[in-house]
TIBA-903754 format. One record per residue (C-alpha): residue number from 1; x, y, z. Coordinates in steps of 0.05 Angstrom, whole numbers. Each point is the difference from the previous one (the first is absolute). Layout:
BEGIN
<pos:NUM; x:X; y:Y; z:Z>
...
This chain:
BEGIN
<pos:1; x:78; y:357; z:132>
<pos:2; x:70; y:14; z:9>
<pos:3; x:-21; y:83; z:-15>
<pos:4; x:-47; y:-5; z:50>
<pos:5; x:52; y:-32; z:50>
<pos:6; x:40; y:53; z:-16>
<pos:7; x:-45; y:52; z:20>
<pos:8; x:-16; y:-18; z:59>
<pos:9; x:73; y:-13; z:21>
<pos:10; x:10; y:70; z:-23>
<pos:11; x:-59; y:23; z:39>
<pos:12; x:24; y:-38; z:64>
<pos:13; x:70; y:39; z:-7>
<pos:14; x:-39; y:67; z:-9>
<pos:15; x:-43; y:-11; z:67>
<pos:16; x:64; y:-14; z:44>
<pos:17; x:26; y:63; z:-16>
<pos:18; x:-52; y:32; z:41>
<pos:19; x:-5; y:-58; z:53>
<pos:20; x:73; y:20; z:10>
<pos:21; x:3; y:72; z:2>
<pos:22; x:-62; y:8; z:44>
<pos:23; x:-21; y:-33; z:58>
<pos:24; x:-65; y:-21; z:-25>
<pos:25; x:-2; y:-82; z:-4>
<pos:26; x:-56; y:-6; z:-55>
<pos:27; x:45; y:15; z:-56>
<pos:28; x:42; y:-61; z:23>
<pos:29; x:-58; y:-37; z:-2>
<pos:30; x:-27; y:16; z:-51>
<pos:31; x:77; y:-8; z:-38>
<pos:32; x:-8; y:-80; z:27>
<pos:33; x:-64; y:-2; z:-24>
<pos:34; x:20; y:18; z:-69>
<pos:35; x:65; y:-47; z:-4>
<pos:36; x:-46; y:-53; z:35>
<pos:37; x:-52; y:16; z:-72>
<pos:38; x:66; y:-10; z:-40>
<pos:39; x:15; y:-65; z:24>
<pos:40; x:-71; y:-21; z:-3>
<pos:41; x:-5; y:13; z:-68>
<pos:42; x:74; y:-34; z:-21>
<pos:43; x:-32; y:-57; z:33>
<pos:44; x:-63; y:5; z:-38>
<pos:45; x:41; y:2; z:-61>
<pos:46; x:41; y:-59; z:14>
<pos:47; x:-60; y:-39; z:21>
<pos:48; x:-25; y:17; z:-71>
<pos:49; x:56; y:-16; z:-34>
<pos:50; x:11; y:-66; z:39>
<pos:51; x:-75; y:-17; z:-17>
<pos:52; x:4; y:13; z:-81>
<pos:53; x:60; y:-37; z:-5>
<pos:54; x:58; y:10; z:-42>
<pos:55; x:-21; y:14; z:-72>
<pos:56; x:45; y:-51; z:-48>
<pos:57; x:38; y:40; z:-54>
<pos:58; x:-24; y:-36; z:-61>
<pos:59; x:-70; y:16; z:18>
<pos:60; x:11; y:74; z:21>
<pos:61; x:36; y:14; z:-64>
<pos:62; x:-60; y:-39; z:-46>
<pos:63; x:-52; y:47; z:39>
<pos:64; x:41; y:57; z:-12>
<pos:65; x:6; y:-17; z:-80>
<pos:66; x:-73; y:-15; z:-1>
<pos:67; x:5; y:-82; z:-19>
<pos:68; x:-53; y:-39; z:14>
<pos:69; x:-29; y:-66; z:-21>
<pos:70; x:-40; y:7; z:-66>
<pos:71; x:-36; y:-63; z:3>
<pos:72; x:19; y:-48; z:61>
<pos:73; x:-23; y:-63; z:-43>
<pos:74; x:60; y:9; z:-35>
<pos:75; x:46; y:1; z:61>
<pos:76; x:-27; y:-59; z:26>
<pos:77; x:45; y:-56; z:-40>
<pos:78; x:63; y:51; z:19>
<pos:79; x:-31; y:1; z:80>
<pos:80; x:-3; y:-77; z:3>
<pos:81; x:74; y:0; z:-20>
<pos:82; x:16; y:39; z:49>
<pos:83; x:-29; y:-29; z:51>
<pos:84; x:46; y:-59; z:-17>
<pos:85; x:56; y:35; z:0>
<pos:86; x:28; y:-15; z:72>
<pos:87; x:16; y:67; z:32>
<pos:88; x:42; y:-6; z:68>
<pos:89; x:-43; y:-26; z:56>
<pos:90; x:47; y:40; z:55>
<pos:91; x:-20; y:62; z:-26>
<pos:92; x:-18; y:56; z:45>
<pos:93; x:-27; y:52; z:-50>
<pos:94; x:-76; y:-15; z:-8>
<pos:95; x:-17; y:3; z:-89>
<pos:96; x:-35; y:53; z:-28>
<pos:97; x:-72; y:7; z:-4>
<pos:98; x:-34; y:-18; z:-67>
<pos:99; x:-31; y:53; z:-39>
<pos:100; x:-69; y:-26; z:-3>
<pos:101; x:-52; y:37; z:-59>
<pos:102; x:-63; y:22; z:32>
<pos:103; x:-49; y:-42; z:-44>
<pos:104; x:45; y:-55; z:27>
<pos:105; x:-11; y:17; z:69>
<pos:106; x:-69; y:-8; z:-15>
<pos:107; x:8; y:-76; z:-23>
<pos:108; x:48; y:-5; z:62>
<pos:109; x:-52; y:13; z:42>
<pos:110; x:-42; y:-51; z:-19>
<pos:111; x:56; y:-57; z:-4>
<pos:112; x:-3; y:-60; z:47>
<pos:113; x:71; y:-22; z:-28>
<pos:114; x:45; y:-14; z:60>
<pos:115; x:70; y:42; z:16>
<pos:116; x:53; y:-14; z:47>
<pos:117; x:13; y:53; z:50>
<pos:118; x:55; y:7; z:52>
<pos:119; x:-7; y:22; z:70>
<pos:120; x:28; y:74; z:9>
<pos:121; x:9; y:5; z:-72>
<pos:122; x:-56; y:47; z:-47>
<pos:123; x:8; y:-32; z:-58>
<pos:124; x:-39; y:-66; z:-33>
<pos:125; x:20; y:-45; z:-41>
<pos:126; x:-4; y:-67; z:-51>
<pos:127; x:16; y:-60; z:32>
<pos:128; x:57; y:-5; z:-55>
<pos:129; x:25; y:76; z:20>
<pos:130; x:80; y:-8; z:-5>
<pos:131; x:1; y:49; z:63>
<pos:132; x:-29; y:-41; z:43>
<pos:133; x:49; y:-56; z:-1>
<pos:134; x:1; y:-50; z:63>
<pos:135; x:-34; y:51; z:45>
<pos:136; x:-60; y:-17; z:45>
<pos:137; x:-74; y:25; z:-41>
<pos:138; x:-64; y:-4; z:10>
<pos:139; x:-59; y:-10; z:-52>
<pos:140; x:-57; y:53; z:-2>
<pos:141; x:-48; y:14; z:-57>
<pos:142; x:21; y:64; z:-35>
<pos:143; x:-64; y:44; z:20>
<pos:144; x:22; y:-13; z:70>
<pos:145; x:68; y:17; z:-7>
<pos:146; x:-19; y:64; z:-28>
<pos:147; x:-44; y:16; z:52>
<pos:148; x:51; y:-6; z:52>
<pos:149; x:42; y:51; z:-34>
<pos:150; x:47; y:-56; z:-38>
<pos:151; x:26; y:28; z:-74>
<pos:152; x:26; y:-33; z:-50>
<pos:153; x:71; y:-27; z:-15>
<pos:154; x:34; y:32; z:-62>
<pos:155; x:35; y:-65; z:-10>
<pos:156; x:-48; y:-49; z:-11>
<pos:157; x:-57; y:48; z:-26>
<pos:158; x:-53; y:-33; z:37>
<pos:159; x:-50; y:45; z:-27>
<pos:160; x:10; y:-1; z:-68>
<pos:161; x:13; y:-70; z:-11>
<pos:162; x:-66; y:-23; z:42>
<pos:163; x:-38; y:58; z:-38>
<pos:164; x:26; y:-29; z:-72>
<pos:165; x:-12; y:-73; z:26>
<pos:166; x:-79; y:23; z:14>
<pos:167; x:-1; y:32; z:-66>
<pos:168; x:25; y:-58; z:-31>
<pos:169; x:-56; y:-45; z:37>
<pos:170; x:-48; y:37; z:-29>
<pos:171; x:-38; y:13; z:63>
């Protein structure tokens, strides 16, 4: 993005040049139409940016190395631990997002487990999650809550622990 700003910064510059040495007032325009195309797209970007949220380093550097979850049943007794663990309630920085395996995503689906969810917040959670502290939550099954774009929290696992509870059940 920041090429392209670039560019078209570059191109703006080249178009005055002309605007200025002739008396022809299209190449000025057309030099604040390009820097108006430049700022339009460093918008754009930041929007984007803004939108995908910042990326927490623990989980960049695991999807860089190529770690996933072999078998999330086995995380489960480590998630619910977790989700004891009391994490700071004043926290700003929203958790991570839980790598979730795609044949989980299909029992996910299906779930009418409920997860807490927090308003302006993307994540879900487990009514034990250590993230959520004191804070204000509301209850929604957890087919909703993906539906309305929620993910899940990488602290409590909500995922993988209601996946290996189903499992479990037998159902």
């Amino acid at each position: 993005m920041l090429y392209i700003v670039l560019l078209l910064v570059l191109a703006a510059l080249g178009l005055l040049v002309p605007a200025l040495t002739t008396a022809q007032t299209h190449w000025a325009w057309l030099s604040v139409g390009a820097s108006a195309a430049a700022a339009l797209v460093l918008v754009w970007d930041w929007w984007l940016r803004r939108r995908s949220g910042p990326v927490p380093a623990a989980a960049s550097t695991a999807a860089e190395r190529g770690d996933h979850q072999a078998n999330p049943a086995d995380q489960a007794e480590p998630a619910a631990e977790a989700a004891d663990t009391p994490v700071s309630p004043d926290q700003d920085s929203e958790p991570g997002e839980e790598d979730t395996d795609a044949a989980d995503l299909l029992v996910v689906a299906d779930l009418t487990d409920e997860v807490r969810v927090l308003d302006e917040h993307p994540r879900y959670h487990l009514a034990a999650c250590g993230w959520l502290g004191s804070r204000a939550t509301l209850g929604l099954p957890i087919a909703e809550a993906r539906q309305l774009g929620f993910t899940p929290c990488a602290v409590c696992t909500p995922d993988a622990v209601l996946v290996a509870k189903k499992r479990a059940s037998g159902d």
